[in-house]
C-alpha positions, 0 to 999 in steps of 0.5 A, spaced: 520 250 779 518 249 771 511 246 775 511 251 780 510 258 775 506 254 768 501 251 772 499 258 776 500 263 770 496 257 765 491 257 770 490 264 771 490 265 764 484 261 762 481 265 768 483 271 764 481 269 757 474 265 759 472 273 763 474 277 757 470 272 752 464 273 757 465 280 758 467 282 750 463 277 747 457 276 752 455 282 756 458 288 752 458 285 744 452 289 742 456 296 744 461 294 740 459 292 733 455 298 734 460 303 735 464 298 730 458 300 725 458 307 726 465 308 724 464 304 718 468 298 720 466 291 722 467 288 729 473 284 729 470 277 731 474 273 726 478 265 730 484 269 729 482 275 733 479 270 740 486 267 738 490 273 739 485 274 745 488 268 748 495 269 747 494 277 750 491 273 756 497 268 757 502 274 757 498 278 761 497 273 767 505 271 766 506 279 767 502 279 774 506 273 775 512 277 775 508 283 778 506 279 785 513 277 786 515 284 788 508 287 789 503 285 794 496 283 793 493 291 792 499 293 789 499 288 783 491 289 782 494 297 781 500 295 777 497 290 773 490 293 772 493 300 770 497 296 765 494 292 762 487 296 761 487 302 763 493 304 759 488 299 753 483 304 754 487 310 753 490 308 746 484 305 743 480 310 746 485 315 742 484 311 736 477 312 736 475 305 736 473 304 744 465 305 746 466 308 752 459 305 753 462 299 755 467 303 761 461 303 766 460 294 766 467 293 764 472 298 769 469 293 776 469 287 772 476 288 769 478 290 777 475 283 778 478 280 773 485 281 775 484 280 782 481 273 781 487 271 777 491 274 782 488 270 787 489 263 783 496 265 782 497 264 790 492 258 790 497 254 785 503 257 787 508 255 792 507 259 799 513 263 798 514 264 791 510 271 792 509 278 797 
């Protein structure tokens, strides 16, 4: 049982981390040191800040674990995406601090973000462990 859900949710993990690190540091990075600079902050770039990152993505790939064991494919892509982006966005677009330039690049690749860790959630897990 233990095998059966740390391999699945670290799996899908990694994938979350290595496509937020992509996206955030490699695709989107100039957006965000320039509306960081523009606010008279710096970007937060520090290791502590990708280690807070890492662990944002285990917890965020157990949680759709969770999701797809009640919810279908489409409905945990919903559920999840709303949960752990959309209602993001909304706070720190609130606090100021989210360039809402990065929307248009990081709202399709965080869809599919979700749904490449969903699909590896089914791949490593046993076939009746989800909907």
């Amino acid at each position: 049982m233990l095998k059966s859900t740390i391999v699945p949710v670290v799996s899908a993990g990694i994938w979350i981390s290595v496509s937020e690190f992509f996206r955030n540091e490699v695709l989107i990075k100039g957006l965000w040191v320039e509306h960081y600079a523009s606010l008279g902050l710096v970007f937060p770039g520090e290791p502590i800040n990708g280690l807070v990152w890492g662990l944002w993505s285990m917890v965020f790939a157990a949680c759709i674990h969770v999701m797809l064991k009640r919810f279908s494919f489409w409905e945990t892509l919903a559920l999840a995406w709303t949960v752990g982006f959309l209602m993001m966005w909304l706070v720190t677009g609130n606090m100021a601090v989210l360039p809402f330039g990065i929307l248009p690049i990081a709202v399709p690749l965080s869809l599919l973000e979700v749904a490449i860790a969903i699909g590896i959630l089914r791949r490593f897990a046993p076939k009746e462990s989800y909907k």
